[in-house]
C-alpha positions in Angstrom: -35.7 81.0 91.2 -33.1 81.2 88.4 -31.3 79.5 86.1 -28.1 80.1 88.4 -29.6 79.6 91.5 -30.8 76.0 90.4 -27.4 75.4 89.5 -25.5 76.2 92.2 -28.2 74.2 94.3 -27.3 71.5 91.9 -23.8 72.2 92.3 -23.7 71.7 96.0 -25.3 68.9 96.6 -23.7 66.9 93.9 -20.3 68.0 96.1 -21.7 66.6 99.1 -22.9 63.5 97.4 -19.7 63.0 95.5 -18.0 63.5 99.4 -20.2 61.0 100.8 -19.2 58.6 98.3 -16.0 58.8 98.4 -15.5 58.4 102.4 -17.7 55.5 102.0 -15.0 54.2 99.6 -12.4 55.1 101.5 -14.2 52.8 104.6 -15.0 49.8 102.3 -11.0 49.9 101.3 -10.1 50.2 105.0 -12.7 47.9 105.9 -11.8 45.3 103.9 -8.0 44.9 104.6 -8.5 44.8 107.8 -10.8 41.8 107.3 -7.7 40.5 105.4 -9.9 40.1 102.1 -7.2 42.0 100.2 -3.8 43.6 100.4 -4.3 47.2 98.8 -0.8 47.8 99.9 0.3 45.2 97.5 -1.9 46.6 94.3 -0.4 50.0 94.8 3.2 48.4 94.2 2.5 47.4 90.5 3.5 50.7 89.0 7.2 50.3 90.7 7.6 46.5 90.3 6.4 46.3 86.7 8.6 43.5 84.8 7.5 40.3 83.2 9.0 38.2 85.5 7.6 39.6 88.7 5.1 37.6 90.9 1.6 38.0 90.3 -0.2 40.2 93.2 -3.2 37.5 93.7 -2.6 33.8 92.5 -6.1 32.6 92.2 -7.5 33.2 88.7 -10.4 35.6 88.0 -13.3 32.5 88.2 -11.8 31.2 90.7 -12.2 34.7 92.9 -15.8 35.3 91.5 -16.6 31.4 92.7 -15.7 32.3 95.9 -17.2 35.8 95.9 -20.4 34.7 95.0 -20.7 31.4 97.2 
C-alpha cells in the first residue's frame, strides 16, 4: 500500500465525514427553528439591513442567553 493509496483512502473518508457533519448541521439548524429557539431567517437579514439604527436581531444580552442556556 502506497503513499497515494493511503491518501486517497484518507481523502474519502474525510469527504464523507465532512458530509456527515454538515447534514447534521443542517438538522440542528432546522431542528432548532422549528422548536422556535431561534429565527435563522432573521440572522441571514443583517447583511441587507446593516445601519446603526436598525433593531437588534435578539434583545436579551449575551449573559443573559448563556443564563438561560445553561439552566
Amino acid at each position: 500500500m502506497g503513499m497515494n493509496e493511503i491518501q486517497g483512502y484518507a481523502s474519502f473518508f474525510m469527504t464523507i465525514f465532512l458530509v456527515i457533519m454538515l447534514y447534521g448541521y443542517i438538522i440542528h439548524l432546522y431542528r432548532s427553528e422549528k422548536k422556535g429557539e431561534r429565527d435563522y431567517e432573521k440572522y441571514g437579514n443583517i447583511a441587507l439591513d446593516d445601519e446603526i439604527t436598525s433593531t437588534p436581531v435578539e434583545d436579551k444580552s449575551a449573559s443573559e442567553r448563556y443564563k438561560e442556556e445553561n439552566k
